[in-house]
PDB file of N, H, CA, C and O in Angstrom:
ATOM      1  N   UNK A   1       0.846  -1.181   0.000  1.00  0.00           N
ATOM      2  CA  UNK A   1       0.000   0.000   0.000  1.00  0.00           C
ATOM      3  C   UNK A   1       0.892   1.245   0.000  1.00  0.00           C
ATOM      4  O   UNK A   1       1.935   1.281   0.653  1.00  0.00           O
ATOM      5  N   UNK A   2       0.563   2.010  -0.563  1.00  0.00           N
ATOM      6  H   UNK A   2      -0.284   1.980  -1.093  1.00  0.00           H
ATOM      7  CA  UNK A   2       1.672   3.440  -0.812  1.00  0.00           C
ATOM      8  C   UNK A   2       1.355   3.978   0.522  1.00  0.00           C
ATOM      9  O   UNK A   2       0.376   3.758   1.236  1.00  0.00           O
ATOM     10  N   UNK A   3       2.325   4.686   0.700  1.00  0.00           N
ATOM     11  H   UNK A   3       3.120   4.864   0.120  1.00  0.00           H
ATOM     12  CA  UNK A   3       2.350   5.987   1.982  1.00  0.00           C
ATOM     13  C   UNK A   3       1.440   6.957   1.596  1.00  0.00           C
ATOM     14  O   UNK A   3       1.326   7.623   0.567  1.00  0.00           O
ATOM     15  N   UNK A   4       0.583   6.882   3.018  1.00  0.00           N
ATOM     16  H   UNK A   4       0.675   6.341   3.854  1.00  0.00           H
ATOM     17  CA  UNK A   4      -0.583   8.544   2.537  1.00  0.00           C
ATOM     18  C   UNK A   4       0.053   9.392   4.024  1.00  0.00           C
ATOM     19  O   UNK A   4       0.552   8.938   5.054  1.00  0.00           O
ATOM     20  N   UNK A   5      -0.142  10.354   3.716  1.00  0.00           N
ATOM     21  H   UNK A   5      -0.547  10.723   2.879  1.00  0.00           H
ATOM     22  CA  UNK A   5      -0.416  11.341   4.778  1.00  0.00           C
ATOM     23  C   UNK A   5      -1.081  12.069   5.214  1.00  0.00           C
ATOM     24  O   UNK A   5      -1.106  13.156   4.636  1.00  0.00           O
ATOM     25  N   UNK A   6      -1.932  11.905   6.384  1.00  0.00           N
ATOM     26  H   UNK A   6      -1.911  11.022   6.853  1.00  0.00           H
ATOM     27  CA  UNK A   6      -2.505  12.577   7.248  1.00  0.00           C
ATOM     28  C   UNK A   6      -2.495  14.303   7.150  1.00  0.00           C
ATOM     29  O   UNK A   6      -1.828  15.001   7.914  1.00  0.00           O
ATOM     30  N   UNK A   7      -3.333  14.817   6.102  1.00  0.00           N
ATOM     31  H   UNK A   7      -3.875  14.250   5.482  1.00  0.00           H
ATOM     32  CA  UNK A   7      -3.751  16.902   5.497  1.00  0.00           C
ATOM     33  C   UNK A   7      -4.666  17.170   5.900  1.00  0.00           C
ATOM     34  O   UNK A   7      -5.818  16.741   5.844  1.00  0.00           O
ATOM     35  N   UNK A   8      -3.936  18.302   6.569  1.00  0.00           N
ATOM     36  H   UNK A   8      -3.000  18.650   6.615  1.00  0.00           H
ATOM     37  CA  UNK A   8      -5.448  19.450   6.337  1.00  0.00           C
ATOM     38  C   UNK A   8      -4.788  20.833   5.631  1.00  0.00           C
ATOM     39  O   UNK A   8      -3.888  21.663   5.762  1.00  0.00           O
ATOM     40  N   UNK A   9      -5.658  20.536   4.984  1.00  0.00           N
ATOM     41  H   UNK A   9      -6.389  19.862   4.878  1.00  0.00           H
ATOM     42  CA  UNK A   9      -5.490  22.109   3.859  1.00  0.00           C
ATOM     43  C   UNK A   9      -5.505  23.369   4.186  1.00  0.00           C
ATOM     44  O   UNK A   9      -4.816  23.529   5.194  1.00  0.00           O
ATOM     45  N   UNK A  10      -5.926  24.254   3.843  1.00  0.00           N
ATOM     46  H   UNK A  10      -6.486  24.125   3.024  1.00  0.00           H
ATOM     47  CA  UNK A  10      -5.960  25.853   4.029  1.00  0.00           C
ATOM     48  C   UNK A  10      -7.384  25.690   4.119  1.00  0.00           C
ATOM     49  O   UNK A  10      -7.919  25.987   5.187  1.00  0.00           O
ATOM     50  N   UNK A  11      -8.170  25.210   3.043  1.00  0.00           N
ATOM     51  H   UNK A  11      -7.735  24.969   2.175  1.00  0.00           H
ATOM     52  CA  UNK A  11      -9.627  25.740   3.109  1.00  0.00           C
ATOM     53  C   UNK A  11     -10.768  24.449   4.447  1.00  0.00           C
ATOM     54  O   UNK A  11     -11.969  24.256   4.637  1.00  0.00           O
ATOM     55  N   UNK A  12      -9.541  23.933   4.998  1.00  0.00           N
ATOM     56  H   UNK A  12      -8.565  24.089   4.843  1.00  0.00           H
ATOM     57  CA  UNK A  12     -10.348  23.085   6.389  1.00  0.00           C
ATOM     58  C   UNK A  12     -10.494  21.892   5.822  1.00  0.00           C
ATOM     59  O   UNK A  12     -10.255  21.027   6.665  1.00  0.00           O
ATOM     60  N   UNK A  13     -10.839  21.333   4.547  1.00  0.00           N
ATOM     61  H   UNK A  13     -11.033  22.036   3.862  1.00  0.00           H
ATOM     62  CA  UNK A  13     -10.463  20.030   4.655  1.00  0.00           C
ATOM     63  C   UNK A  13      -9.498  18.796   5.248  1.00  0.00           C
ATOM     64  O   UNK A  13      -8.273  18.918   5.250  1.00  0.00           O
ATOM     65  N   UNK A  14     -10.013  17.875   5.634  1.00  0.00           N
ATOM     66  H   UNK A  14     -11.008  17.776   5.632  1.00  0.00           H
ATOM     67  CA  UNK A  14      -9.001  17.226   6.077  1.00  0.00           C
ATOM     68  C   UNK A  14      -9.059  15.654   5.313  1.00  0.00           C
ATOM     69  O   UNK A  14     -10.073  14.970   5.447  1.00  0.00           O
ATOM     70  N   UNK A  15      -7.937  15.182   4.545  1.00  0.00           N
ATOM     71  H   UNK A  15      -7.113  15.739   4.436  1.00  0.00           H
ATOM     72  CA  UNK A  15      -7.534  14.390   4.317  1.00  0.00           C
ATOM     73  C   UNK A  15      -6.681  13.524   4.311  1.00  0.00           C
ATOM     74  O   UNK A  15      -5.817  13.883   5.111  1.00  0.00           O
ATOM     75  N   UNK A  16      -6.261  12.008   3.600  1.00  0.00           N
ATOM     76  H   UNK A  16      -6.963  11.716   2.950  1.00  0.00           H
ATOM     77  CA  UNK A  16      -5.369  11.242   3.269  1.00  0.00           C
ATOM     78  C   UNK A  16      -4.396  11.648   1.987  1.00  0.00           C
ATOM     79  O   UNK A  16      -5.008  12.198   1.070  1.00  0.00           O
ATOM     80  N   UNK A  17      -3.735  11.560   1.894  1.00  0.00           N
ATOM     81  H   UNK A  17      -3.238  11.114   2.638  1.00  0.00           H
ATOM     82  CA  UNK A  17      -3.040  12.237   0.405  1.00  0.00           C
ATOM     83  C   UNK A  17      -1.161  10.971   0.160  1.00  0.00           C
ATOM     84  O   UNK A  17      -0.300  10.552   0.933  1.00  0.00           O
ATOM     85  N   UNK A  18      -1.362  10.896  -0.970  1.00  0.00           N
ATOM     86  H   UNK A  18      -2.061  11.237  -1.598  1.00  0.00           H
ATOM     87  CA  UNK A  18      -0.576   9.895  -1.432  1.00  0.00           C
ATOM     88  C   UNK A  18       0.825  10.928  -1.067  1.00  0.00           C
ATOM     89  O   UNK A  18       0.772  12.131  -0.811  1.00  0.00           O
ATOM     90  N   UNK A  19       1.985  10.115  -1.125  1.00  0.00           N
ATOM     91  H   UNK A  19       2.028   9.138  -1.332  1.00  0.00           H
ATOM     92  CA  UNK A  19       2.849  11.019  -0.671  1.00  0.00           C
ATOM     93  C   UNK A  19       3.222  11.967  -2.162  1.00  0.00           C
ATOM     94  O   UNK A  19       3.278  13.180  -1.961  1.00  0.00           O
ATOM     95  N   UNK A  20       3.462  11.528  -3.534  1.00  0.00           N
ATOM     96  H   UNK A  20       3.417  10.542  -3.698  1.00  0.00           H
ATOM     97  CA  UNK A  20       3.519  12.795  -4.564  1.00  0.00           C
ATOM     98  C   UNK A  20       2.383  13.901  -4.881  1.00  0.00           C
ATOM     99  O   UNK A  20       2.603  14.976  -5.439  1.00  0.00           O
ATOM    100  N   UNK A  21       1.150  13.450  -4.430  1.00  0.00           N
ATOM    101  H   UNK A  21       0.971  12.576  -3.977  1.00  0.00           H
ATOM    102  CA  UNK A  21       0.061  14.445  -3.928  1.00  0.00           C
ATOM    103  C   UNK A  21       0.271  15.723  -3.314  1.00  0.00           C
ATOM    104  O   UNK A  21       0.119  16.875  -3.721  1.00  0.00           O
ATOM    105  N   UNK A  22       0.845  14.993  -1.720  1.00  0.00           N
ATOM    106  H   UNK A  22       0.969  14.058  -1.390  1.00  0.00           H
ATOM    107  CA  UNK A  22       1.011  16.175  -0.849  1.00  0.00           C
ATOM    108  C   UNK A  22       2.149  16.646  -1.071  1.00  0.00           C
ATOM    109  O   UNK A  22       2.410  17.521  -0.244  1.00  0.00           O
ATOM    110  N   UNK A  23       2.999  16.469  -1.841  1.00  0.00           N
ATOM    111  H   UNK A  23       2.787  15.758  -2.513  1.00  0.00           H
ATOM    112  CA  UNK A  23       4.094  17.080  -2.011  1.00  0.00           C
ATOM    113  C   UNK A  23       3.746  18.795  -3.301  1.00  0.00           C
ATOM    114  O   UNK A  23       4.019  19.995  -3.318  1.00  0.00           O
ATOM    115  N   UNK A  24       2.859  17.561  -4.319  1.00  0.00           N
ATOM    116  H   UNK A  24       2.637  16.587  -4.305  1.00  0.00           H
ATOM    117  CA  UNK A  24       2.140  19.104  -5.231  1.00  0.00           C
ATOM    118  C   UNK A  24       1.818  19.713  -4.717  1.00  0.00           C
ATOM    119  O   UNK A  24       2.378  20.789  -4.925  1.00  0.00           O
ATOM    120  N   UNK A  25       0.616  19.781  -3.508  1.00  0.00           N
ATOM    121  H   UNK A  25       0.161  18.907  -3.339  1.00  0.00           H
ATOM    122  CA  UNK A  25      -0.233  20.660  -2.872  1.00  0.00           C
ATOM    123  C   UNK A  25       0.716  21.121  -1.977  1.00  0.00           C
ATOM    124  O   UNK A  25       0.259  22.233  -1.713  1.00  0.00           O
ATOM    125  N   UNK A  26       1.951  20.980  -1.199  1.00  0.00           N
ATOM    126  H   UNK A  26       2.322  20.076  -1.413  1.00  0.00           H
ATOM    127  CA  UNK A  26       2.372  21.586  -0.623  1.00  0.00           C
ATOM    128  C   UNK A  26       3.222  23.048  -1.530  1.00  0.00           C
ATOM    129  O   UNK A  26       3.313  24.250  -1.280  1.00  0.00           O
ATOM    130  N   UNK A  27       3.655  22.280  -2.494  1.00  0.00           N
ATOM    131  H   UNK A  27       3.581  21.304  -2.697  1.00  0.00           H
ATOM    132  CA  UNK A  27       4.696  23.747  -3.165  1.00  0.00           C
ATOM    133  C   UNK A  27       3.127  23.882  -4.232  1.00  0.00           C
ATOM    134  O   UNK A  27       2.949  23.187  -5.232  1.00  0.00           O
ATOM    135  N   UNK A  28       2.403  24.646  -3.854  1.00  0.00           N
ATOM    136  H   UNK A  28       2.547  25.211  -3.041  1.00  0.00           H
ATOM    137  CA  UNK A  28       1.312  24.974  -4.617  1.00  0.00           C
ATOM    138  C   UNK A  28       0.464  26.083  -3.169  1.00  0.00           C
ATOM    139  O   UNK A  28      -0.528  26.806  -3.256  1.00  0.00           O
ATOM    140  N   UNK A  29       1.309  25.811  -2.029  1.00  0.00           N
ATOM    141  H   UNK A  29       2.115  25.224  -1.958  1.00  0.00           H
ATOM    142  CA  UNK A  29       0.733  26.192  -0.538  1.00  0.00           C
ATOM    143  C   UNK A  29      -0.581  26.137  -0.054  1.00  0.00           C
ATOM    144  O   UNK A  29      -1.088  26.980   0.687  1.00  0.00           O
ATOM    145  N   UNK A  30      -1.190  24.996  -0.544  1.00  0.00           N
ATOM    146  H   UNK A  30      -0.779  24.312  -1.146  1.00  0.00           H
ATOM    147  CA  UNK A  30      -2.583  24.391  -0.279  1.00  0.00           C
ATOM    148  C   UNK A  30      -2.973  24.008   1.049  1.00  0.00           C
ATOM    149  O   UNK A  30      -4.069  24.155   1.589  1.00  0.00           O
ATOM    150  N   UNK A  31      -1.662  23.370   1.606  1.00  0.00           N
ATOM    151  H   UNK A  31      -0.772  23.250   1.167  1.00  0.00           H
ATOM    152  CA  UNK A  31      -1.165  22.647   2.777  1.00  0.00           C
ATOM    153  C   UNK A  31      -1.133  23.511   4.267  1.00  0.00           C
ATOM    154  O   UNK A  31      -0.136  24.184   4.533  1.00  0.00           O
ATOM    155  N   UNK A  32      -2.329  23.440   5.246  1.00  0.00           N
ATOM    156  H   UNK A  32      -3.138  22.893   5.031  1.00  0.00           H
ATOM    157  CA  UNK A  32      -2.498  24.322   6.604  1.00  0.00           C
ATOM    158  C   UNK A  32      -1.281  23.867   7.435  1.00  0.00           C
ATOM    159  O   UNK A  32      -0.354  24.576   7.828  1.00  0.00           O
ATOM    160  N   UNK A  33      -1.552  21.921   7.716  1.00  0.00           N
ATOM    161  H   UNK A  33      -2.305  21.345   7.397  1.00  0.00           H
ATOM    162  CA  UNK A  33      -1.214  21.356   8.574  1.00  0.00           C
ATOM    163  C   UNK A  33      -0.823  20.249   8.046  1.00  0.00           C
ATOM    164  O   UNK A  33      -1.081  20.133   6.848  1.00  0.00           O
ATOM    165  N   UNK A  34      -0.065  19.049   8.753  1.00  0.00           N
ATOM    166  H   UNK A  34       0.144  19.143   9.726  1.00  0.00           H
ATOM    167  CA  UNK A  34       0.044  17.497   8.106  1.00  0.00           C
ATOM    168  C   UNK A  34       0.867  16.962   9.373  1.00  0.00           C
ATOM    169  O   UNK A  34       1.756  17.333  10.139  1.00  0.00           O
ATOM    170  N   UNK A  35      -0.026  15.789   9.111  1.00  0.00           N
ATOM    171  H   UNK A  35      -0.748  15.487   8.488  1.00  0.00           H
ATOM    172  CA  UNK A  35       0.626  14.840  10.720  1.00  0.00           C
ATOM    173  C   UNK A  35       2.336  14.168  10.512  1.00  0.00           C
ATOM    174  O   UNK A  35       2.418  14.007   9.294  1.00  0.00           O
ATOM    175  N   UNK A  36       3.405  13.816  11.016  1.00  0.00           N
ATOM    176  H   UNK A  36       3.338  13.947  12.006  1.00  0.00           H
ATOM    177  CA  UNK A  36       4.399  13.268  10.965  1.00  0.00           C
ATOM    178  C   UNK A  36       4.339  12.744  12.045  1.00  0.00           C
ATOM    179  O   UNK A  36       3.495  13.305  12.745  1.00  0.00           O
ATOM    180  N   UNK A  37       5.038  11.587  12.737  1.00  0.00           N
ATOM    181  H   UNK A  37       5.724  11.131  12.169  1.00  0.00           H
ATOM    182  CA  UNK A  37       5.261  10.239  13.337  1.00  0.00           C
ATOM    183  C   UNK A  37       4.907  11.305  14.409  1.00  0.00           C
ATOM    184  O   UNK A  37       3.725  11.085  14.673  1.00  0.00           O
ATOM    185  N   UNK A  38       5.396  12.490  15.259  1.00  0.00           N
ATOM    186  H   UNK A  38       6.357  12.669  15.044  1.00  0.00           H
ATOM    187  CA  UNK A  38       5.845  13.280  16.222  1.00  0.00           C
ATOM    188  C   UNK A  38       4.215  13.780  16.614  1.00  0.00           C
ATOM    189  O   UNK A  38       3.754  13.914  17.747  1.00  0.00           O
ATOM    190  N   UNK A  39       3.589  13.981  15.439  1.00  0.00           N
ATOM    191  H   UNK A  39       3.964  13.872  14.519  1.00  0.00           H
ATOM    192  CA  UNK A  39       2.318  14.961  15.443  1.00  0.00           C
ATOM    193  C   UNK A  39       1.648  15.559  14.316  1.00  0.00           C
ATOM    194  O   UNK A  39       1.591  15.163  13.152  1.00  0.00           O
ATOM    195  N   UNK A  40       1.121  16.640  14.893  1.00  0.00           N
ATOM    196  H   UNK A  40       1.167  16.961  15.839  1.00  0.00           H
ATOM    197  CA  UNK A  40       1.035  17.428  13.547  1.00  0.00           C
ATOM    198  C   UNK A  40       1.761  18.800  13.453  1.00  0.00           C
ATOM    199  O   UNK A  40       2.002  19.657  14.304  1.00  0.00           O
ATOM    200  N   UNK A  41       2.001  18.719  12.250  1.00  0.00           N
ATOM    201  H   UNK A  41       1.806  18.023  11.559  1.00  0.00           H
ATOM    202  CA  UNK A  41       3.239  20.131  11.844  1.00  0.00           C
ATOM    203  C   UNK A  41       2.357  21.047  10.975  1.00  0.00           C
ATOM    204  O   UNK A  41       1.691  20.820   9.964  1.00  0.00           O
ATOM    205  N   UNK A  42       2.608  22.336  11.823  1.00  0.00           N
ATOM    206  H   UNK A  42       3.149  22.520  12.644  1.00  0.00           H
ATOM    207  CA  UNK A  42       1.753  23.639  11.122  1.00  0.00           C
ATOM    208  C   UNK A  42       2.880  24.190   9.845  1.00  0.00           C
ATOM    209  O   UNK A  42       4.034  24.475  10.164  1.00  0.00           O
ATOM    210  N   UNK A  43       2.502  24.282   8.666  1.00  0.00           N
ATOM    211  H   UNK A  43       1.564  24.050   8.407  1.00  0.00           H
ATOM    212  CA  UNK A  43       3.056  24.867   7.710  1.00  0.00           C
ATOM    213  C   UNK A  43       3.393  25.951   7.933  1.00  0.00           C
ATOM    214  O   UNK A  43       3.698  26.531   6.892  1.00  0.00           O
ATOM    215  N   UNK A  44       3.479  26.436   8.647  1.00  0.00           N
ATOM    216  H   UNK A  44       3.231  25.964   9.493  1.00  0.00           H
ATOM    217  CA  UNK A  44       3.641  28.366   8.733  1.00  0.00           C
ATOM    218  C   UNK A  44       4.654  28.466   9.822  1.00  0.00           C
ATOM    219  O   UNK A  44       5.703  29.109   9.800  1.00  0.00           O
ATOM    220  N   UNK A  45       4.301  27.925  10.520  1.00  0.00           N
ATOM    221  H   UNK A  45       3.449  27.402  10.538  1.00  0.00           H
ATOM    222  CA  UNK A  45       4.954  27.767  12.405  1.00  0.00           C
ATOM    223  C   UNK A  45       6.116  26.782  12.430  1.00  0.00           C
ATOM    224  O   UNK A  45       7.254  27.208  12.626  1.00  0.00           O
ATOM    225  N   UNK A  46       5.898  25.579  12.254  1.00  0.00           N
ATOM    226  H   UNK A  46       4.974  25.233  12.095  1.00  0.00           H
ATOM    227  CA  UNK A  46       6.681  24.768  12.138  1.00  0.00           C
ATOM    228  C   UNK A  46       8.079  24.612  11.394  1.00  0.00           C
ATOM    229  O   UNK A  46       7.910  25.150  10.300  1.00  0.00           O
ATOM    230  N   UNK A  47       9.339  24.143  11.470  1.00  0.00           N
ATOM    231  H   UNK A  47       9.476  23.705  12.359  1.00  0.00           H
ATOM    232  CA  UNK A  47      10.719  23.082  10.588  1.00  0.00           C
ATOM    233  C   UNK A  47       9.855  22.921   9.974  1.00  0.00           C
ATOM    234  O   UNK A  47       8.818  22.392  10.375  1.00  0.00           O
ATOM    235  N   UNK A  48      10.151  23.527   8.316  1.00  0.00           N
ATOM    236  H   UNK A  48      10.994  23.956   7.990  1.00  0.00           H
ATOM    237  CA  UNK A  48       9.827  22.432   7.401  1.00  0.00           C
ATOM    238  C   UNK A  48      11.346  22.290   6.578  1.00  0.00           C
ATOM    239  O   UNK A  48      12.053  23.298   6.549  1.00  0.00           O
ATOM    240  N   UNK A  49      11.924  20.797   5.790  1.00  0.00           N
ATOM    241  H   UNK A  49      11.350  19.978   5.814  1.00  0.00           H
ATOM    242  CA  UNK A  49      12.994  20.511   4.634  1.00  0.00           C
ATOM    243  C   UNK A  49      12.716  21.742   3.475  1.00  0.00           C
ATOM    244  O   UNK A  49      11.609  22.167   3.147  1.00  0.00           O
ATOM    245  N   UNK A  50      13.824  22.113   3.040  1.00  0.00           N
ATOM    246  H   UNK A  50      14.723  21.767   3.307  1.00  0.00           H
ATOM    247  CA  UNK A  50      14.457  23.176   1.718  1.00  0.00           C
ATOM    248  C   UNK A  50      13.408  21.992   0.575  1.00  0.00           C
ATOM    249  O   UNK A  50      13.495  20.836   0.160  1.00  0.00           O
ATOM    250  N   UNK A  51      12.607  22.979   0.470  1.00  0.00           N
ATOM    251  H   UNK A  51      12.535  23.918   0.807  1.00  0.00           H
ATOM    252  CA  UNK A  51      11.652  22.400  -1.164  1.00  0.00           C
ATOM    253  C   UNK A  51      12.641  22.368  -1.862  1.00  0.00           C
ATOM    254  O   UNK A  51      12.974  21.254  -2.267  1.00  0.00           O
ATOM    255  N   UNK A  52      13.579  23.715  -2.314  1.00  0.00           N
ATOM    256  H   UNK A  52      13.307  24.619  -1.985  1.00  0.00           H
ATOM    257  CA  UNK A  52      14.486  23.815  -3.351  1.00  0.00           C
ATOM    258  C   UNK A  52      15.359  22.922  -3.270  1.00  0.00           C
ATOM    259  O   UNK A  52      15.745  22.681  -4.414  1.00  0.00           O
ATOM    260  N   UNK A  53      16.030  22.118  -2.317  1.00  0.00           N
ATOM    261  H   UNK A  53      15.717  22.313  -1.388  1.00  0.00           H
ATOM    262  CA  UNK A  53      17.170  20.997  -1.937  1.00  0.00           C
ATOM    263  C   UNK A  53      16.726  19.910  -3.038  1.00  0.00           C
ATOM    264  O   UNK A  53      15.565  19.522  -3.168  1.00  0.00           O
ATOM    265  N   UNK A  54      17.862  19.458  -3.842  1.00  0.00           N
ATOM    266  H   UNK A  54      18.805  19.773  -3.736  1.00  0.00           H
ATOM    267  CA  UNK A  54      18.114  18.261  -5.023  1.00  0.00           C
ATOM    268  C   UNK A  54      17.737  17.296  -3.775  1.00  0.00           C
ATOM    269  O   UNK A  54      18.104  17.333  -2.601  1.00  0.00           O
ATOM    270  N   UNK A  55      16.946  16.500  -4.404  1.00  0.00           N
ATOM    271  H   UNK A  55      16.648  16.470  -5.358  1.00  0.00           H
ATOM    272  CA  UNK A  55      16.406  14.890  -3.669  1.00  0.00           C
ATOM    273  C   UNK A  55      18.077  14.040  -3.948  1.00  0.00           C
ATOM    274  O   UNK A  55      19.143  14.330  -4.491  1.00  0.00           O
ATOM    275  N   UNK A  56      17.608  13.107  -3.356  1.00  0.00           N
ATOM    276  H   UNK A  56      16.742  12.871  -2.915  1.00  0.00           H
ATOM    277  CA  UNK A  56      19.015  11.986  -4.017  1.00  0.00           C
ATOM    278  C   UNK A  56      18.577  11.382  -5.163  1.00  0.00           C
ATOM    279  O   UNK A  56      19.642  11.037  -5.675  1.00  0.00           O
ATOM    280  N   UNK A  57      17.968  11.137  -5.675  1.00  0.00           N
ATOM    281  H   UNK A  57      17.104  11.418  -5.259  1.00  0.00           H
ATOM    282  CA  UNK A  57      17.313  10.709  -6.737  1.00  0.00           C
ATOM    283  C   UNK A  57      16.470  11.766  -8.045  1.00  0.00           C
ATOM    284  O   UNK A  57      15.391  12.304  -7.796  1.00  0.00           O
ATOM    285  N   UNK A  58      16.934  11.871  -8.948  1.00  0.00           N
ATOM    286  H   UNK A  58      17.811  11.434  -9.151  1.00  0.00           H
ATOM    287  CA  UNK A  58      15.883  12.429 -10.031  1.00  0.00           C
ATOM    288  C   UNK A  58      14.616  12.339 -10.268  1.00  0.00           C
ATOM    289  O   UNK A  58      14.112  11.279  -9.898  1.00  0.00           O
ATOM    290  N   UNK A  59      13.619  13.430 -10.980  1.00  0.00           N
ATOM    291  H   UNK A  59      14.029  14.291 -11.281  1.00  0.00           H
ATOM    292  CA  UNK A  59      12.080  12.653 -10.829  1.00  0.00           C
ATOM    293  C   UNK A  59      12.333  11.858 -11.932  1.00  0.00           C
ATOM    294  O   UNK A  59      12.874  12.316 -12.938  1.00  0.00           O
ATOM    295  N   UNK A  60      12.019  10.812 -11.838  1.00  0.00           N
ATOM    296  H   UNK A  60      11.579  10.439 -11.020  1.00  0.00           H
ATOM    297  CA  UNK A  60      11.944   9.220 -12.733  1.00  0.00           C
ATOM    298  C   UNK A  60      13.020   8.739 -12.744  1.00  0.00           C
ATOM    299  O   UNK A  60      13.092   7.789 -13.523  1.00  0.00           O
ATOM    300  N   UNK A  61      13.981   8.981 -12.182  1.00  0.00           N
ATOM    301  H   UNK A  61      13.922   9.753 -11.549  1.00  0.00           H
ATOM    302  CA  UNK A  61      14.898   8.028 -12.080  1.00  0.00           C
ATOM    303  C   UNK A  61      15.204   6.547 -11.874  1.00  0.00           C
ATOM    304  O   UNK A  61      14.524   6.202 -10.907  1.00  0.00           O
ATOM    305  N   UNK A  62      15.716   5.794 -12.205  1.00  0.00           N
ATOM    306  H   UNK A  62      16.267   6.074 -12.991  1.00  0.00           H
ATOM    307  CA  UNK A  62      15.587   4.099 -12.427  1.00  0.00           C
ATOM    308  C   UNK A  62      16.432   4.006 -11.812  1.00  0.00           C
ATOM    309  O   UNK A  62      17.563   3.982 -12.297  1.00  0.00           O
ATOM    310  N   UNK A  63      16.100   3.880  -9.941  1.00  0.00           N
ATOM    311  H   UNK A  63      15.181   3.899  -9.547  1.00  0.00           H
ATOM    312  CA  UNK A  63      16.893   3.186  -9.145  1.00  0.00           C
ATOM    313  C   UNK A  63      17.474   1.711  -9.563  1.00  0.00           C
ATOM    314  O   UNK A  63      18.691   1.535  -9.604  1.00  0.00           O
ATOM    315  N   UNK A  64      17.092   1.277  -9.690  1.00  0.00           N
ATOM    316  H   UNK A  64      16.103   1.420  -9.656  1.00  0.00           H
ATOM    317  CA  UNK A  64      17.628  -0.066 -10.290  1.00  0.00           C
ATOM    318  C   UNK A  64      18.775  -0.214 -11.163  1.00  0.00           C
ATOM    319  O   UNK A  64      19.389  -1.279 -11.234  1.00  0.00           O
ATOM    320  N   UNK A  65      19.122   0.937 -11.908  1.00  0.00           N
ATOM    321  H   UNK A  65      18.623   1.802 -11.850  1.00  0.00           H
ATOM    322  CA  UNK A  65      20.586   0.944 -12.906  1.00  0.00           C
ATOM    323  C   UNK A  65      21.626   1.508 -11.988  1.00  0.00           C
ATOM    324  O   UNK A  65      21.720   2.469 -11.225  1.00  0.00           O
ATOM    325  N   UNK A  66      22.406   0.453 -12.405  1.00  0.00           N
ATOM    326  H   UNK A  66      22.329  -0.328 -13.025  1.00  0.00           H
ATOM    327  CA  UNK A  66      23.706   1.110 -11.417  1.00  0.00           C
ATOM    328  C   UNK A  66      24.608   1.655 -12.846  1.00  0.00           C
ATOM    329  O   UNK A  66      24.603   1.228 -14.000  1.00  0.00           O
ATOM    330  N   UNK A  67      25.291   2.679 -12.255  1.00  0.00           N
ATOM    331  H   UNK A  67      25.295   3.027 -11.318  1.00  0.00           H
ATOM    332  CA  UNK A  67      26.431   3.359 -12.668  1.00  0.00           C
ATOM    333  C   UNK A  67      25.652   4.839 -13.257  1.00  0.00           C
ATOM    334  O   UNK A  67      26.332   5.750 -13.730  1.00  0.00           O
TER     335      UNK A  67
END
């Protein structure tokens, strides 16, 4: 089963969201609140990770090829 995460939006909804979901809606600033292992983390208030920071991986990248 894929990873969802625990949203609530700006406009009070509260949902499940696949993890490349909440990642759109977050750099789109849709995103109020969202639960992590700890709790829930306020978008505004809260540590959030550098959006702009290179992932280790490319989007589509084929973990599976080495070199």
């Amino acid at each position: 089963m894929p990873y969802r995460v625990n949203v609530e939006l700006k406009d009070g909804a509260v949902c499940q969201m696949a993890k490349k979901a909440f990642n759109v809606f977050l750099s789109l600033d849709k995103v109020a609140k969202f639960e992590r292992s700890n709790g829930w983390t306020d978008v505004e208030k809260d540590a959030m990770r550098d959006s702009n920071r290179e992932s280790d991986y490319p989007l589509f990248a084929d973990r599976r090829e080495n070199g």
